[in-house]
N, C-alpha and C positions, 0 to 999 in steps of 0.2 A: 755278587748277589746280596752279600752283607750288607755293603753300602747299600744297596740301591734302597734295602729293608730298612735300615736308619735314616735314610732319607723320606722315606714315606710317614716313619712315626714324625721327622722334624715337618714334614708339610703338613700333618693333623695336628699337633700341637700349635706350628705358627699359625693356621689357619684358626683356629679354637681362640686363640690370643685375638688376631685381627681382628675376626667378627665379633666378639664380646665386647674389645674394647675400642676397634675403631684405626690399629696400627699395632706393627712386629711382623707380620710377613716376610715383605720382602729384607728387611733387616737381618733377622733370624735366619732367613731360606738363604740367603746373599752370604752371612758371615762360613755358613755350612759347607758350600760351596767353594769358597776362595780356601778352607781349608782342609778340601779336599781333591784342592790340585786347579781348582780353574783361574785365570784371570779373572780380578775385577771385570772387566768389559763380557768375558764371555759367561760369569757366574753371575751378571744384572739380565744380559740376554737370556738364560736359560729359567731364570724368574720368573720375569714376566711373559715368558712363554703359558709356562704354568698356570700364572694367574690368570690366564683367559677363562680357563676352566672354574677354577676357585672361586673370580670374582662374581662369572655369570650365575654359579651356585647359589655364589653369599647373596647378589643381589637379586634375584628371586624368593630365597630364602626372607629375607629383609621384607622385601613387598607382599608376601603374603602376609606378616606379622603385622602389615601396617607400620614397619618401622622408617619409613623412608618419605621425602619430603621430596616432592619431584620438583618445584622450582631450583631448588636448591642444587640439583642435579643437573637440569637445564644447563642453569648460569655458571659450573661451575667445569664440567665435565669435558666441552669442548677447547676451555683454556686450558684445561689439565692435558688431554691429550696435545695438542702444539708444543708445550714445553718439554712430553715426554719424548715428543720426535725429536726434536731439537738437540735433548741430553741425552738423547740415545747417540744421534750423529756426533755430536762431542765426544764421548765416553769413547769412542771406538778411535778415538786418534790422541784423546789425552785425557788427564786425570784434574777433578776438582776440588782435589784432597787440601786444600791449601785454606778454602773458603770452608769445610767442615767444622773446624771450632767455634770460627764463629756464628753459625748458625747449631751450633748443639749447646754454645750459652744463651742464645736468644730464646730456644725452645727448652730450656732446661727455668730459664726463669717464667716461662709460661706455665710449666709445669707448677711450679710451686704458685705460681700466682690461682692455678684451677685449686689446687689443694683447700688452699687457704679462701678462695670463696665458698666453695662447700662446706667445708668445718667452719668457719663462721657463718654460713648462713644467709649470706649474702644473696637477697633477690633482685633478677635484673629489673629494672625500668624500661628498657628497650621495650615497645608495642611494634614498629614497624621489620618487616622482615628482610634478611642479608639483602641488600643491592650488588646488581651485578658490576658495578664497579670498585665492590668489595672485595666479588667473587672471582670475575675475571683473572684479576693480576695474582689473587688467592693461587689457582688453579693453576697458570702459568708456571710460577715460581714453584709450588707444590714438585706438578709432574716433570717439570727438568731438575729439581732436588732425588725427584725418587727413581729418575733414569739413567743420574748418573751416580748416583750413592748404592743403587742398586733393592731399592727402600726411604722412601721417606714421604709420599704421599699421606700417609695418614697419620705420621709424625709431625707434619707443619701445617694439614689443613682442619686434623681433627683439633686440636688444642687453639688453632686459630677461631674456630668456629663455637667453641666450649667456651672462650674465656668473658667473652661478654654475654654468656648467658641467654640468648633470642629462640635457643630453640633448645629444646630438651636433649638430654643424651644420648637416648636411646636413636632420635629421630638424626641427630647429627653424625653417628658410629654409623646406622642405615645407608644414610644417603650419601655418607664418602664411601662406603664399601659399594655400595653403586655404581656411584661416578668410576669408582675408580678401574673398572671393566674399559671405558676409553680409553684411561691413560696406561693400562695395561698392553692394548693393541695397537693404539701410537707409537709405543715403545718398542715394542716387539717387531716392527713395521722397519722404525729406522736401524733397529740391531742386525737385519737382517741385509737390507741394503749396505750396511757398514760394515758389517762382517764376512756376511753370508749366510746362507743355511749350516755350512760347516762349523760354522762359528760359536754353532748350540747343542748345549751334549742336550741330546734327547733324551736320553734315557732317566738321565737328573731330572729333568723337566715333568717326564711323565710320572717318576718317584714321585716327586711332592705335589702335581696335579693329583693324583691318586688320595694320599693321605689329608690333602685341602678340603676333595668334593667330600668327603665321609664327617669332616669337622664342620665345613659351612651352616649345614641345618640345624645343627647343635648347637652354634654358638650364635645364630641370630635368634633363636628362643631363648638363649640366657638372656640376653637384650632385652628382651619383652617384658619378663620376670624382674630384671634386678632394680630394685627401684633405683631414679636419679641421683640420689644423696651419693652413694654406692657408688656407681659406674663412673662420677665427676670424681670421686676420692680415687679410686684406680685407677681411672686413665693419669691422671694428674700425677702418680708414683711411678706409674708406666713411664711418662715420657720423663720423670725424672733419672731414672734407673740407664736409659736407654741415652741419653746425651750426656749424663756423666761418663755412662765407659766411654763414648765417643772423644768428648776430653781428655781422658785421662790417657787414652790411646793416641790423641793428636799428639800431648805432650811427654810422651814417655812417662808415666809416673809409676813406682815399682807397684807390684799386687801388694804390698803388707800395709800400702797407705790406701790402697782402693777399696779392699773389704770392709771395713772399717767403715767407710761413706756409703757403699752399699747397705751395710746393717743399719748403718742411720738412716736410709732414706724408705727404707723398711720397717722400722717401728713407726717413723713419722706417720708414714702412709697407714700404717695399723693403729697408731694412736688415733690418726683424722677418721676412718673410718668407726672405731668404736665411738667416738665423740658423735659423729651425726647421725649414727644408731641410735643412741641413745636420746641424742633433742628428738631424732623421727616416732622413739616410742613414748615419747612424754606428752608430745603433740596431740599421739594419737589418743594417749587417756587423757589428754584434758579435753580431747573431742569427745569421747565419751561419757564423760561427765558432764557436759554441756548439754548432751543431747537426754541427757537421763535424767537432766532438772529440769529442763523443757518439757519432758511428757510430767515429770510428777505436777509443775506449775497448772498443766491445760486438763 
């Protein structure tokens, strides 16, 4: 009954994390799971069982907020589910542990590349919006990363879709938590056929369903609230934090060299964020001032 109790606080917490910033679910709910006795294959399974619940939450949650970009859903949603079928039938006969580092350094320098376009300030030029020959192969590679990692959809399609800047934060965290209600039942679909129903502790499942739905509506109004500047600087420390351990774990490296890069990539992330607090409030008093010589002038 303990566990199941600690798993419920870990399905509110990951859920609170996903929907604010777009990804940690099934990462966080996956790592909980493998260290509490399941198999990778059957602690991905019993995830995205969960996230049926969670996602349809989050992404109702999301649509009422107006946080979500339906093209973007469209074109992205049905390639994400095919690759989650896909890595799910994989997963369930072999491991893709091999190909992880190097996709947690390609998404760790996306990470820092989001940092650094927000604390610099960097505005897109992009006018036209994702093409689905963007999104397609996007969502493909996404949902077979996050059915057989057990996590990773909104690890490789939210910072994909952040980094060139074409849609705002808030609408991009939206509309991958969305989508990602497909690649959740794609997934669950082929774990089931690969494993079986025996295959999934339920009880796990309904734990952190439980703790998800309670978090979903709370963290798609953080969404709403935190302005852009914000959510680009966090998600950006987020995925930094999250494919450092994944490196550091590929490669064996001891914990007294890992803390260390943690604490770094946490003041960083605290440094960027007080930096474009600060341009966002100087902006807004020299809007102020603009507007208050305007009336004195008329």
């Amino acid at each position: 009954m303990r566990k199941l109790l600690v798993l419920a606080v870990v399905g509110f917490v990951a859920q609170l994390v996903d929907g604010s910033l777009g990804m940690g679910y099934g990462v966080t709910s996956s790592t909980m799971l493998v260290l509490a006795g399941l198999t990778p294959a059957a602690a991905s399974a019993s995830v995205h069982v969960s996230e049926l619940g969670t996602n349809l939450a989050s992404g109702v949650s999301h649509w009422r907020l107006r946080n979500v970009d339906w093209r973007v859903v469209a074109r992205i949603a049905g390639p994400g589910a095919i690759g989650a079928f896909i890595g799910a039938t994989v997963l369930s006969h072999l491991s893709t542990e091999a190909a992880a580092p190097i996709m947690a350094f390609i998404l760790a320098g996306l990470g820092a590349y989001i940092i650094f376009r927000f604390v610099a300030g960097i505005r897109p030029t992009f006018k036209k919006p994702h093409t689905i020959k963007f999104l397609a192969p996007l969502g493909a590679f996404a949902g077979f990363i996050d059915a057989t990692g057990g996590g990773g959809w909104g690890p490789v399609a939210t910072p994909a879709l952040l980094a060139d800047g074409r849609m705002e934060p808030r609408k991009v965290i939206g509309s991958i938590d969305t989508a990602e209600f497909a690649v959740s039942a794609a997934a669950s679909l082929g774990f089931i056929l690969g494993l079986g129903a025996a295959g999934i502790n339920w009880g796990f499942a309904l734990a952190l369903l439980i703790g998800g739905l309670v978090a979903a509506p709370l963290a798609a109004y953080l969404v709403r609230l935190a302005p852009a500047h914000i959510l680009g600087v966090a998600v950006g420390g987020m995925i930094l934090l999250t494919n450092a351990r994944t490196l550091f774990k590929s490669f064996d490296v001891e914990s007294a060299l890992r803390w260390p890069v943690y604490g770094a990539i946490v003041l960083v992330t605290a440094g960027g964020l007080y930096v474009t607090v600060l341009r966002a409030k100087k902006r807004a008093a020299a809007a102020i001032d603009a507007g208050e010589e305007q009336s004195v002038r008329a």
